[in-house]
C-alpha positions in Angstrom: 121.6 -71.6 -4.3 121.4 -75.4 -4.3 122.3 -78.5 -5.1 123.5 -78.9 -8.9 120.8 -80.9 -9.6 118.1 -78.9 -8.2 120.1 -76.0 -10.3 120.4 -78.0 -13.8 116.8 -79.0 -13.3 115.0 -75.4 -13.1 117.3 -74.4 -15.9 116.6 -77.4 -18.0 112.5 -76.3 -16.9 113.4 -72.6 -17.8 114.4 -73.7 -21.3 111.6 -76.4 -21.6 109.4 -73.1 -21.3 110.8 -70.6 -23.4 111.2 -72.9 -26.2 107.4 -73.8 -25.9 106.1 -70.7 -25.9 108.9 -69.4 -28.6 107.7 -72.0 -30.8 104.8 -69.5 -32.0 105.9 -66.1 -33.2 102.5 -64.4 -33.2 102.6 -61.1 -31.9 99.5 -60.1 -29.4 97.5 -57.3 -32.6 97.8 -60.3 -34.7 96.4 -63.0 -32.3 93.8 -60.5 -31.6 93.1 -60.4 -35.3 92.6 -64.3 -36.2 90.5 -64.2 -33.2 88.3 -61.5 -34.2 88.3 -63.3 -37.8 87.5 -66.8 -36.6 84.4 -65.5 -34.3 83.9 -63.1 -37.3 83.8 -59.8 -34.7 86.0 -56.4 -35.4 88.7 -55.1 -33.0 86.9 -52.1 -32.0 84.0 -54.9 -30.4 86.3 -56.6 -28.9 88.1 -54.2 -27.1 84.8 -52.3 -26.2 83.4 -51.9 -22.7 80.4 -54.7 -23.8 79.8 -57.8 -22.2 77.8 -59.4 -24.7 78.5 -63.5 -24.5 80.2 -63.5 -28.1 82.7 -60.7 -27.0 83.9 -62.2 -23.6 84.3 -65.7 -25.0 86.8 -64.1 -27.6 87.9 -62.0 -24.9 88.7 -65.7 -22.8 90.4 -66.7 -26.0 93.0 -64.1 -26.0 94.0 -63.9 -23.1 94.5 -67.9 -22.8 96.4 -68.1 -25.6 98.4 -64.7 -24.9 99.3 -65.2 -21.0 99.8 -69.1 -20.9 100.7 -70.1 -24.6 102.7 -67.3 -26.0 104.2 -65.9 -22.8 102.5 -62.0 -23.0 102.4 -60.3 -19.8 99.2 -60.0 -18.2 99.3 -56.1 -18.0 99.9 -56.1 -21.9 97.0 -58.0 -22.7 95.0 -56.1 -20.5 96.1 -52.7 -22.3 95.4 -54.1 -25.4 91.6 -55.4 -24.5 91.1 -52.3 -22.6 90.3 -54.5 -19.2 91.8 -54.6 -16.2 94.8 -56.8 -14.6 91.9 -59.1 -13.0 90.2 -59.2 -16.1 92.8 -61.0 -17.8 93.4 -63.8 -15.0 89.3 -64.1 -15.0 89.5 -64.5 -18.7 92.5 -66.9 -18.6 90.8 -68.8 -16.9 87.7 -69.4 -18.9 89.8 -69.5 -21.9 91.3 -72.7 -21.0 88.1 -74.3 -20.4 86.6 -73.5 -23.7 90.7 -73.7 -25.0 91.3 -77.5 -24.0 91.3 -78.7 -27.3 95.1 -78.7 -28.7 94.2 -78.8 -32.1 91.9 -75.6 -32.1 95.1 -73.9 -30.4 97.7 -75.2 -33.1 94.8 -73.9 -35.9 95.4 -70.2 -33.8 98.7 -70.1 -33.2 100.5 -71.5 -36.5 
């Protein structure tokens, strides 16, 4: 496979990334929900066919924090939105611009 420190240093990376995203143990209806909360917007919005600003930047948010910080697959995020695979990656990645803020992710997430 390698040498044994190319080997020790993906599984020291492997770990470094499981334990970061296994540091939060939301699961992907209740991120949904704070979100919903904090933009004060119900579930049944947000998961609606509507592209009203409000709803795709909590839509962004979501999928952000799902994909990158809690380690959700992409195709479970996108069943539970309703939206497609691309979707998702499109929202990811205007969730970590309006995301870049640590602190507003620590005040989701814990």
């Amino acid at each position: 496979m390698g040498s044994g420190d190319f080997v020790a240093n993906v599984i020291k990376n492997a770990h470094e990334t499981m334990d970061q995203t296994a540091k939060f143990d939301i699961s992907l209806d209740e991120l949904i929900s704070r979100i919903c909360a904090e933009h004060k917007i119900k579930v049944k919005d947000l998961i609606s066919k509507s592209r009203k600003r409000y709803l795709s930047k909590a839509r962004a948010e979501v999928c952000y924090l799902a994909v990158d910080k809690l380690g959700y697959r992409g195709d479970d995020v996108a069943r539970s939105l309703r939206i497609s695979g691309r979707g998702v990656s499109d929202c990811r990645q205007r969730g970590r611009k309006i995301l870049d803020n640590t602190k507003v992710i620590n005040e989701y997430l814990s």
